[in-house]
matplotlib code that plots the C-alpha trace (Angstrom):
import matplotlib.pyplot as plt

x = [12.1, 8.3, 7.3, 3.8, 4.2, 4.1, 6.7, 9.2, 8.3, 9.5, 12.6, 11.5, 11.6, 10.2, 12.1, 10.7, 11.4, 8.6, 9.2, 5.8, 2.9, 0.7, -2.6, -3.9, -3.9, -7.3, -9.6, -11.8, -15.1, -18.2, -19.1, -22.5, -22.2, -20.3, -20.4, -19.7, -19.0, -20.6, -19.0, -21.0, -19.3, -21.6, -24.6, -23.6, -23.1, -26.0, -28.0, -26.3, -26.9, -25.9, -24.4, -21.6, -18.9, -19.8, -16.7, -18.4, -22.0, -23.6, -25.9, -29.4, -28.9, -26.1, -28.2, -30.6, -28.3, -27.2, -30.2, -31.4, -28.0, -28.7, -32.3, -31.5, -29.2, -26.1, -24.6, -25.1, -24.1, -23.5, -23.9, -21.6, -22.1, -19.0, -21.3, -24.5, -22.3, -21.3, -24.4, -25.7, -23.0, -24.7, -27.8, -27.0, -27.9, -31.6, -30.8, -29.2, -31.4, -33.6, -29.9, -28.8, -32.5, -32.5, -28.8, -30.1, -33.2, -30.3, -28.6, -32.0, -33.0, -29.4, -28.6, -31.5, -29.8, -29.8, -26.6, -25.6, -22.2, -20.0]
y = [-4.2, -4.9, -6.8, -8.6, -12.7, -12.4, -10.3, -12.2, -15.5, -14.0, -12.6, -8.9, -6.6, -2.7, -0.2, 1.4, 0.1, 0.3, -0.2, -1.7, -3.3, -0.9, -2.7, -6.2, -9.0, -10.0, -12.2, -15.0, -14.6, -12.8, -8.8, -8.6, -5.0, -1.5, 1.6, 3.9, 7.8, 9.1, 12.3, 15.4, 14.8, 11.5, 14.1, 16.3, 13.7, 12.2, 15.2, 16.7, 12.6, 13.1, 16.1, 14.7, 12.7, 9.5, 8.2, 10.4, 9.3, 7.1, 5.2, 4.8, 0.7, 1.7, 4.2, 1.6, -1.4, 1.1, 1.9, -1.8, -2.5, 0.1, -0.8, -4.4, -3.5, -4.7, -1.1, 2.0, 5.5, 9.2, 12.1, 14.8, 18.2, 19.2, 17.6, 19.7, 22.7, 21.7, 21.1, 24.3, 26.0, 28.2, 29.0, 32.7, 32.9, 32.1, 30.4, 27.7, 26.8, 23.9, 21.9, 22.3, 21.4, 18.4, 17.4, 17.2, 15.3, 12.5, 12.3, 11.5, 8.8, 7.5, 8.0, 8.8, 11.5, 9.5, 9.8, 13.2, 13.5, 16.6]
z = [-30.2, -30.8, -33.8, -34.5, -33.9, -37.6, -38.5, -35.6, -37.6, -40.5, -38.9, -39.1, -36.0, -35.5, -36.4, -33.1, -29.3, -26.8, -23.2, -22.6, -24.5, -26.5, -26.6, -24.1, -26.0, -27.9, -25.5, -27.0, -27.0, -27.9, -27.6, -26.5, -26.1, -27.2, -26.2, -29.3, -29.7, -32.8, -33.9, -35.1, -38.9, -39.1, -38.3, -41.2, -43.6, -43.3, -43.0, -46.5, -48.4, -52.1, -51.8, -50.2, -52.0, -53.1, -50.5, -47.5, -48.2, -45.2, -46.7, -45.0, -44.6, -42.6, -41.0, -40.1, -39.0, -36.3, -35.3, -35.0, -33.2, -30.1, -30.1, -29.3, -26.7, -28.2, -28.8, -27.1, -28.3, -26.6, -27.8, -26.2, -25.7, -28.3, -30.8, -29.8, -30.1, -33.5, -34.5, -33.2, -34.5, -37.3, -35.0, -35.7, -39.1, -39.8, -43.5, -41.7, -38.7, -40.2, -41.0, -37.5, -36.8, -39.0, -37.4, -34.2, -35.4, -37.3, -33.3, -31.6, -34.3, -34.2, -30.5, -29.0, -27.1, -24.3, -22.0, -22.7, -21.9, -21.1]

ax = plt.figure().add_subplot(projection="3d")
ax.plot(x, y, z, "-o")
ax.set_aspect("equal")
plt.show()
C-alpha cells in the first residue's frame, strides 16, 4: 500500500497499491530555472480579457510577472507547433484573422517564440 508519511502517522493507508514510487522525492534547495509549456488556451484568454469569465481571466500583472520571469533567465517557455496551429486555426475566414493575429502577437511577448518546438 502507498500512503503519504502523513496519512501512515495517522494510521491510514491507500486504498490503491503501487508497485513502485510515483514521483522522486522533493530535493532541498533552490530553482534557478524552469522550463514551462504554455498552452494555446492561455493565448485565447488573454487575447479575449473581460470577455472571459471572471474565473478564466489572466490578469495583465500576471501577464507581466511572467514576462519579467523569462526575461531574467529564471524561466523559459516554448511554444509548440500544436499551439501555432491552434492559433491559426480560423485563418480561413477573414472576420477572424486579426484574433489569430493578436494570439500570436500574446505568444511572442510571452514566449518570445523562441524554441519552437514540434
Amino acid at each position: 500500500m502507498c500512503a503519504s508519511p502523513a496519512a501512515k502517522a495517522r494510521g491510514q493507508g491507500s486504498r490503491w497499491s503501487w508497485p513502485a514510487r510515483l514521483t522522486e522525492p522533493v530535493l532541498f534547495g533552490t530553482l534557478d530555472w524552469m522550463l514551462v509549456y504554455v498552452d494555446a488556451n492561455l493565448y485565447d484568454h488573454i487575447e479575449k480579457g473581460g470577455r472571459m469569465p471572471p474565473e478564466h481571466r489572466v490578469p495583465v500583472e500576471h501577464c507581466a510577472a511572467f514576462r519579467d520571469a523569462r526575461l531574467s533567465g529564471h524561466l523559459s517557455a516554448y511554444l509548440s507547433l500544436t499551439d501555432v496551429e491552434e492559433l491559426l486555426g480560423d485563418w480561413d475566414r477573414p472576420e477572424r484573422r486579426p484574433a489569430a493575429v493578436r494570439g500570436l502577437r500574446h505568444a511572442r511577448d510571452l514566449d518570445r517564440l523562441n524554441g519552437l518546438r514540434a
